[in-house]
C-alpha positions as CSV (number, residue, x, y, z in Angstrom):
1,X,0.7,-14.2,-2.0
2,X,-2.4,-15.2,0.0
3,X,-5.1,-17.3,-1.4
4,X,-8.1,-15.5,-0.8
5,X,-11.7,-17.8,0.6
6,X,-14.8,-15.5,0.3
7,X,-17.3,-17.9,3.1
8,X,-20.8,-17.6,0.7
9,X,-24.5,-18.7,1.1
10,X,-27.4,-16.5,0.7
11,X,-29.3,-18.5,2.9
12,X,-29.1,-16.5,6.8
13,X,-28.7,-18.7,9.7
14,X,-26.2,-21.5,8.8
15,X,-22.9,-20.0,10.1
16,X,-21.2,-18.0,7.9
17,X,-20.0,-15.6,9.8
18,X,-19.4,-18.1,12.7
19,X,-17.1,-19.9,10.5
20,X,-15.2,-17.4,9.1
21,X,-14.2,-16.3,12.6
22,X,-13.1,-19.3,14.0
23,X,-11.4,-20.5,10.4
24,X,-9.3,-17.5,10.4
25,X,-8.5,-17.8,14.3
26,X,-7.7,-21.6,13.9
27,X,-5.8,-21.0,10.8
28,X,-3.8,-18.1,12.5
29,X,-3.0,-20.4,15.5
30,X,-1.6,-22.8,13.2
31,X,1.1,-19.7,12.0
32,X,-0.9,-18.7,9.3
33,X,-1.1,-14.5,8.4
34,X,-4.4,-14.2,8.4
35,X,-7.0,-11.2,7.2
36,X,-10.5,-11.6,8.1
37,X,-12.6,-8.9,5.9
38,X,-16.1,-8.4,6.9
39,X,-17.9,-7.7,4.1
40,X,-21.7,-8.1,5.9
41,X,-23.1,-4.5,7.2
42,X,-24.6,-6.6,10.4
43,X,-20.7,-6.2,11.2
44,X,-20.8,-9.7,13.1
45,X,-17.6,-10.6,12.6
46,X,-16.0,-7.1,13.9
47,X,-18.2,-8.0,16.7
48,X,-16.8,-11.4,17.4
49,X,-13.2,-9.9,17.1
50,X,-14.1,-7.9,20.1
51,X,-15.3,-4.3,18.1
52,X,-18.5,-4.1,20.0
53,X,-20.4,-1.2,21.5
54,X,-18.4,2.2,21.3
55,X,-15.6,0.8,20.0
56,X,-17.4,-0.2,17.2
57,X,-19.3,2.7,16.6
58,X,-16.2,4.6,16.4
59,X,-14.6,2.9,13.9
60,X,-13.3,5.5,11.2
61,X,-11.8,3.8,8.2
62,X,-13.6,0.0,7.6
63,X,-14.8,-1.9,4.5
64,X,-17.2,1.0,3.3
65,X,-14.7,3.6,2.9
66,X,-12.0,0.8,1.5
67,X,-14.6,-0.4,-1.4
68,X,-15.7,3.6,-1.9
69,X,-12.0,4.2,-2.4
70,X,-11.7,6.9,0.8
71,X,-9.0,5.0,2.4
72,X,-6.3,2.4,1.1
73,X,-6.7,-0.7,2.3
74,X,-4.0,-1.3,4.7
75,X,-5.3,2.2,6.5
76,X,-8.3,-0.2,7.3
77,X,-6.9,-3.2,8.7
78,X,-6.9,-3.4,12.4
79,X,-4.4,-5.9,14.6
80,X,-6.3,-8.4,16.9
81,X,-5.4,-9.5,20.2
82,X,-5.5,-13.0,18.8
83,X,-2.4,-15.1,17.0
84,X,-1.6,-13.8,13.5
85,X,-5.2,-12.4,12.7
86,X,-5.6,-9.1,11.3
87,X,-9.3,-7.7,10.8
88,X,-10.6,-5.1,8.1
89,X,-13.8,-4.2,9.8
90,X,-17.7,-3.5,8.8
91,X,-19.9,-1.2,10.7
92,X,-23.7,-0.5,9.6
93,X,-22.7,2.0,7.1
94,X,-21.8,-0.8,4.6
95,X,-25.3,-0.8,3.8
96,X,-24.8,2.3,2.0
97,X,-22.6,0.7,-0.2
98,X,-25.5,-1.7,-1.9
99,X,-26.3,1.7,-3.6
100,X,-23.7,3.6,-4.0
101,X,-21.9,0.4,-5.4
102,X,-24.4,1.0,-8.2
103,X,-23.1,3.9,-9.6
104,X,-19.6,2.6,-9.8
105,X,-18.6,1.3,-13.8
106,X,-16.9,-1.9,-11.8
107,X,-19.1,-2.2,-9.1
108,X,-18.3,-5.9,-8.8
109,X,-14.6,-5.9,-8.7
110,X,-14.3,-2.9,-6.1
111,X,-13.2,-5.6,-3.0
112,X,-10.7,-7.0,-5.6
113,X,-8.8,-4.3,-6.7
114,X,-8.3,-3.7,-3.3
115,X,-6.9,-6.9,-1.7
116,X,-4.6,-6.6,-4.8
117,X,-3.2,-4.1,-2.8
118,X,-2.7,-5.9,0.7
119,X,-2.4,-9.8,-0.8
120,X,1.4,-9.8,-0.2
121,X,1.3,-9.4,2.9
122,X,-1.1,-12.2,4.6
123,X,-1.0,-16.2,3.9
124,X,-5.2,-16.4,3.8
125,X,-7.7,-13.8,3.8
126,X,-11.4,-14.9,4.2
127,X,-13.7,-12.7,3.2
128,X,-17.1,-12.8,5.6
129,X,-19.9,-12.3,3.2
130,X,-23.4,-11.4,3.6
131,X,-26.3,-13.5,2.9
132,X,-27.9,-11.8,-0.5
133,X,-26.5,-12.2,-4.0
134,X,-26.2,-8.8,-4.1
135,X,-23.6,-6.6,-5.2
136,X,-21.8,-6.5,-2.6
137,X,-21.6,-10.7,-2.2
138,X,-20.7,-10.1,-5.9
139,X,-17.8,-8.1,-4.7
140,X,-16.7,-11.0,-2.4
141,X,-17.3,-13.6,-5.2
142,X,-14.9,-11.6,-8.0
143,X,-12.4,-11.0,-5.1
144,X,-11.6,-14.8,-4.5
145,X,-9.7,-17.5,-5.6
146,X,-12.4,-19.9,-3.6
147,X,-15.7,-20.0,-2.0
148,X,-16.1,-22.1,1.3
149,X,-20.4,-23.0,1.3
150,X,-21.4,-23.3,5.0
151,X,-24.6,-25.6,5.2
152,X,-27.3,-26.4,7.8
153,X,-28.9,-29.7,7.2
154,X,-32.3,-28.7,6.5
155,X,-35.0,-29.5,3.9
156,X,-34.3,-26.3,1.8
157,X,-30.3,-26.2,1.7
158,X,-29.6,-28.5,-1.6
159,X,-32.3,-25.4,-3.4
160,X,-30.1,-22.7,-2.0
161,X,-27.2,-23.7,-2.8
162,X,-28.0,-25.0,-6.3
163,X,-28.5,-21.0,-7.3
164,X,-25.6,-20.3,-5.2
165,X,-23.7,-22.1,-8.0
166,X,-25.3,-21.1,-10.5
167,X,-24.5,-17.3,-9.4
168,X,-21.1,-19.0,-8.9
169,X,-20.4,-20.1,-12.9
170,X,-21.8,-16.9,-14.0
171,X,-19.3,-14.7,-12.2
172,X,-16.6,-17.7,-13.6
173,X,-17.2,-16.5,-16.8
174,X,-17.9,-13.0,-16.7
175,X,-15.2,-12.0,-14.3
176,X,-12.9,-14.2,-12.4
177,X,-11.9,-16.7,-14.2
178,X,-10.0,-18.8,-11.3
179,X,-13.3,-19.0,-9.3
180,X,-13.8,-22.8,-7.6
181,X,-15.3,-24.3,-4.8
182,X,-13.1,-25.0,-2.1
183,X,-16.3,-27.1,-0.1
184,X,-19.4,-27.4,1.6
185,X,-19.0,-27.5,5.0
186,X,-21.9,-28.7,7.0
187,X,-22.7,-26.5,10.4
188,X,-25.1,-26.6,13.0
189,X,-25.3,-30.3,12.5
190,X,-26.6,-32.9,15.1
191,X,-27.0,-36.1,13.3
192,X,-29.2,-37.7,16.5
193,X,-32.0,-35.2,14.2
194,X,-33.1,-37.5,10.7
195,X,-34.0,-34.5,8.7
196,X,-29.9,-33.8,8.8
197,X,-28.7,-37.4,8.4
198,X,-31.2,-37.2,5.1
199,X,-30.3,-34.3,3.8
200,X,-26.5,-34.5,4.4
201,X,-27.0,-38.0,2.3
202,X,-28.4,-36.3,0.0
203,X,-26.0,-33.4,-0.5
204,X,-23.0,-36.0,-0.6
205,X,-25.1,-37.9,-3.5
206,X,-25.0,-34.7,-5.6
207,X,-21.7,-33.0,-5.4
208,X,-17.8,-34.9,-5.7
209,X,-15.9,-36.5,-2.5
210,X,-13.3,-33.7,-2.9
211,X,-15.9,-30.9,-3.0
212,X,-16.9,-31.8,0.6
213,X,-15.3,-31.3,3.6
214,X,-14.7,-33.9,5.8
215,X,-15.0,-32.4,9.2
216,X,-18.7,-31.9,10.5
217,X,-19.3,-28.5,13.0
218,X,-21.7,-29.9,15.6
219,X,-24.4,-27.9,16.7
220,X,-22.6,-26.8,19.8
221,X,-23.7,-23.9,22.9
222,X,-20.4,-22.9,23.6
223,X,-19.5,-21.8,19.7
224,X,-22.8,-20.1,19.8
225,X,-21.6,-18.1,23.4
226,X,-18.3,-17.3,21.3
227,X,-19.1,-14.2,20.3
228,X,-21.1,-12.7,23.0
229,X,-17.2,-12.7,24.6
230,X,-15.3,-11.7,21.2
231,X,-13.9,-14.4,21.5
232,X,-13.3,-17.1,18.9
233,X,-14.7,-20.4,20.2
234,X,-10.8,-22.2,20.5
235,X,-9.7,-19.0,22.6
236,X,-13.3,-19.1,24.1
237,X,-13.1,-22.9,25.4
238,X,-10.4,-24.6,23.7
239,X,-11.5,-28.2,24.9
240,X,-14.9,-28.1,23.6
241,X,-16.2,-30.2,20.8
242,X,-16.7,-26.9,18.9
243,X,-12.7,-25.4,19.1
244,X,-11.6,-29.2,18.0
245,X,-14.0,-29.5,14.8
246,X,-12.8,-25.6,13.9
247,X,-8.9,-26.9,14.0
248,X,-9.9,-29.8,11.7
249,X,-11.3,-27.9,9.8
250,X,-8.6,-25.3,9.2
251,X,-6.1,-28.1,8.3
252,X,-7.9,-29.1,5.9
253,X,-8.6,-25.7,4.4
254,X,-4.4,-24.8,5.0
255,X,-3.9,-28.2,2.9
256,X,-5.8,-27.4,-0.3
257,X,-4.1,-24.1,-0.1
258,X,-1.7,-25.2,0.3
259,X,-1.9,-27.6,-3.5
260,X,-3.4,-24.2,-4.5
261,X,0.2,-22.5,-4.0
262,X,1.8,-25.7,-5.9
263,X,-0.4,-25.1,-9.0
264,X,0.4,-21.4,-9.2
């Protein structure tokens, strides 16, 4: 049964949807069965799978119709070209979804009832979210067992993420119970700049050891030309300072599922 990661921050622009594609390709490498969901209607990560242009746009059964219950969830999933990563898609009509959501009595637990579905069948799925606290990154948080936090060092992070939490604990009590942090992961980092040697200081002040991840993704041009290619960045340029931090950091995300599987 897979442990599912939903990759949250409502903040744009710190890597969210960068990390969930190269965690889920570095994970698969490593033998993992892996489902990357997009769950953002900017459709990024369908993009960096290789689903751009036309191909894209033709897309007939993706997240929107799995969450408005059109299609089953498996009827969504699409195979990859890369090792042992499977993709359930998002075009711009998941926007819809904000509102229709809405009018739904559980319109927080619509993503969750349907990985139930599909959970059997994959070792990880990482659920791409987008950056709101909306409903539908409400939907991601109910869905998962944990949240990864991707953070850019920057004055404003430590304020973002403290509501993040709080959002966090109030779905915890309200509707999924088994809700934790996996870790912050800090992104985009170049620690020649003091505003992120501050701030990550600070960060590691506030939160446990355990709670932070111990690899660092440097702020790095070739993971930013990734997805231009639809390519994730170790298929991309394996050698580059970018692919290696990726790997790190998927061993370190297969080993605390790893102790998740033991508790269970």
């Amino acid at each position: 049964m897979a442990t599912i990661i939903s990759i949250v921050n409502q903040k744009g622009g710190v890597a969210k949807t960068t990390t969930a594609i190269n965690l889920s390709a570095a994970l698969g490498a490593m033998g993992k069965k892996v489902l990357l969901v997009d769950l953002d209607p900017q459709g990024n990560a369908t993009t960096g799978y290789g689903y751009a242009g036309a191909a894209k746009k033709n897309l007939e059964n993706t997240t929107y119709e799995v969450l408005m219950g059109e299609v089953r969830p498996a009827q969504a999933v699409l195979a990859t070209k890369f090792k042992n990563v499977s993709l359930m898609p998002a075009t711009a009509n998941l926007a819809e979804a904000e509102i229709r959501l809405l009018q739904f009595q559980n319109k927080t637990l619509c993503l969750k009832k349907a990985l139930l579905q599909i959970k059997d069948s994959y070792d990880i799925i990482i659920v791409d979210c987008l950056p709101s606290l909306g409903v539908l990154a409400l939907n991601g948080l109910c869905a998962c067992d944990r949240i990864i936090i991707p953070m850019q060092c920057e004055p404003y992070s430590l304020e973002g993420v403290a509501e993040l939490l709080a959002t966090v604990k109030r779905v915890k009590k309200s509707h999924n119970r088994n809700l934790q942090l996996m870790g912050i992961v800090f992104t985009m980092l170049d620690k020649r700049l003091t505003v992120n040697r501050e701030v990550m200081r600070s960060i590691k002040a506030k939160f446990p050891e355990d709670t932070i991840f111990k690899t660092e993704i440097p702020r790095n041009v070739r993971i930013s030309e990734a997805p231009s290619h639809g390519e994730p960045i170790m298929y991309y340029d394996p050698g580059s300072k970018g692919a290696e931090a990726y790997n790190l950091l998927a061993k370190e995300v297969a080993k605390k599922c790893k102790a998740i599987e033991e508790m269970l």
